[in-house]
C-alpha positions as CSV (number, residue, x, y, z in Angstrom):
1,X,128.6,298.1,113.9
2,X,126.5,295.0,115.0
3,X,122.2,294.8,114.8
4,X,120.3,292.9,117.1
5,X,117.3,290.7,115.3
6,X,115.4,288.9,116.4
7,X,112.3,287.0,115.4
8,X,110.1,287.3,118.3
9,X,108.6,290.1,119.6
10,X,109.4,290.8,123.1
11,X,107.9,294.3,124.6
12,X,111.0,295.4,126.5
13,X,113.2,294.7,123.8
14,X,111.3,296.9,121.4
15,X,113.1,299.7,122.1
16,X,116.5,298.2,122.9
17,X,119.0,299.0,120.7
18,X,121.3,295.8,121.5
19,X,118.7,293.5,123.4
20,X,120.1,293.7,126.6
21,X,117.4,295.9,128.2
22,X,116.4,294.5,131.7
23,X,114.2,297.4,132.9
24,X,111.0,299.0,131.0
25,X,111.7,302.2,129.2
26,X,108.6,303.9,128.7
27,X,104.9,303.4,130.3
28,X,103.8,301.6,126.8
29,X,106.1,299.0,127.7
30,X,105.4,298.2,130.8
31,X,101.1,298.5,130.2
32,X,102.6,295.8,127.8
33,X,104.3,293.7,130.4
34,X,101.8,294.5,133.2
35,X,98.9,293.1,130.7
36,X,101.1,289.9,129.6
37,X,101.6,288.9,133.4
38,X,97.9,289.3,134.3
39,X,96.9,287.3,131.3
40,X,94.7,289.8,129.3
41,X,97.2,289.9,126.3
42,X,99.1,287.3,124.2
43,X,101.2,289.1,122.0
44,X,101.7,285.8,119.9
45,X,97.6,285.2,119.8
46,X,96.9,287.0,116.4
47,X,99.5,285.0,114.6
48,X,96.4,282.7,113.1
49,X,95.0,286.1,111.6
50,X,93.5,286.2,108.1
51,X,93.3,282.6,107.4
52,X,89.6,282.2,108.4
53,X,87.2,281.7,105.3
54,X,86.6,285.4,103.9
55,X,82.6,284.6,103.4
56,X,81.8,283.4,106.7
57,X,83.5,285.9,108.3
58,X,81.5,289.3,109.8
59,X,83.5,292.5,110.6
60,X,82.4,293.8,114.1
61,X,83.5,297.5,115.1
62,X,82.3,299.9,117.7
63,X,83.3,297.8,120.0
64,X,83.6,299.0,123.6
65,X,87.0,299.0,125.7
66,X,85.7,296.1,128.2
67,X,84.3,293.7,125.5
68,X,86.4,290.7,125.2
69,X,86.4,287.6,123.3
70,X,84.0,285.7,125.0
71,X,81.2,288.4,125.0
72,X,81.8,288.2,121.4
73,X,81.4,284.5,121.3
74,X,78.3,285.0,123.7
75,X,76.7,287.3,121.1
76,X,76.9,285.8,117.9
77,X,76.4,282.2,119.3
78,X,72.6,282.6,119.2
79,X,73.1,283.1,115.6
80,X,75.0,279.8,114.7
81,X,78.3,278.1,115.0
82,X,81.3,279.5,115.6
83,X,85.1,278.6,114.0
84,X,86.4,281.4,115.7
85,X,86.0,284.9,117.2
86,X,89.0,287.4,117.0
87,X,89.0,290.4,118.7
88,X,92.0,292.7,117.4
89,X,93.9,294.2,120.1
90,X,96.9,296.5,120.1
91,X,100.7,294.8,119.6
92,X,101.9,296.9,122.4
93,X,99.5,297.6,125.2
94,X,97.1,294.7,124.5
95,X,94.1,296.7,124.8
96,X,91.2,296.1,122.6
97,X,91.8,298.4,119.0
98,X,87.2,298.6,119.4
99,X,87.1,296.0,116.5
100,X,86.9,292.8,115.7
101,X,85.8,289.2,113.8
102,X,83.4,286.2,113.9
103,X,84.2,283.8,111.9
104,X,80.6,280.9,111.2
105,X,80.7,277.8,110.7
106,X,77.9,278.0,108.3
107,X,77.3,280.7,105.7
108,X,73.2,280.6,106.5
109,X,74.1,281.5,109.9
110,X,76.6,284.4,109.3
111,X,74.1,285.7,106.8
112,X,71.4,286.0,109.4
113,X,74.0,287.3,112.0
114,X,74.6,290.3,109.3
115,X,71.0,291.0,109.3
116,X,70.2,291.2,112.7
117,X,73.2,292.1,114.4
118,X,74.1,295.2,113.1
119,X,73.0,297.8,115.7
120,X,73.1,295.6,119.1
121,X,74.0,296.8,122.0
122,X,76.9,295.0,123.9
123,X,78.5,296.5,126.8
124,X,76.2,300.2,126.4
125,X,77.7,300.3,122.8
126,X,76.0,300.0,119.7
127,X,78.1,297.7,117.6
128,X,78.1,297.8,114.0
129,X,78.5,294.3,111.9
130,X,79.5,294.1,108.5
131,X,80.9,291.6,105.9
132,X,84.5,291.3,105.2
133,X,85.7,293.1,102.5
134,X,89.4,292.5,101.0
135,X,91.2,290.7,98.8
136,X,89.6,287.8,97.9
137,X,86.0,289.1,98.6
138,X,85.4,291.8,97.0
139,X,86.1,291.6,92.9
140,X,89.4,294.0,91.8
141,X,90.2,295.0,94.9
């Protein structure tokens, strides 16, 4: 018996047994390869994930469907200066998982971004904003 490995995902070798597939196999896959072509997913673009400073980082959730990225970025801009807004989005499909990150440049302005941006609406949703809490932040966890 042989395995196939390999260490990049790929959506229509996900469920390939040998990595030969040449056709989708289910709709999930090809949503996945549908949304790859048309340039609304990267499934490499989260690789940079979790190495943003912990205490100038907010947790945004309740985010709507169509918010992407740059609405984020819109957002939280009048607040301060950005390093970098992540929105997390399913491996598979691409679509938006309705949360995300915003990561400040300066710990004054992410402060006053926790304050006042809990409870804004963006895109007829009211988001909710949040410090990160995780290893690292929060003592013992």
């Amino acid at each position: 018996m042989s395995w196939y490995i390999t260490d990049r995902y790929h959506p229509l070798q996900a469920g390939s047994i040998d990595g030969v597939d040449t056709t989708p196999h289910d709709r999930a896959v090809k949503r996945a390869l549908r949304a790859q072509h048309n340039k609304l997913y990267d499934p490499y673009e989260g690789e940079h994930e979790g190495k943003g400073d912990p205490h100038l980082t907010l947790f945004v959730g309740r985010i709507g469907a169509t918010t992407g990225e740059d609405d984020l970025q819109k957002l939280f801009k009048a607040f301060g200066r950005l390093k970098r807004v992540h929105l997390v989005r399913d491996f598979v499909t691409g679509e938006s998982r309705g949360y995300g990150f915003v990561e400040f440049e300066h710990k004054g302005d992410c402060l006053e971004a926790y304050r006042k941006g809990n409870g804004l609406r963006l895109h007829d949703q009211t988001i909710l904003v949040d410090f990160v809490r995780g290893q690292g932040v929060v003592e013992d966890w």
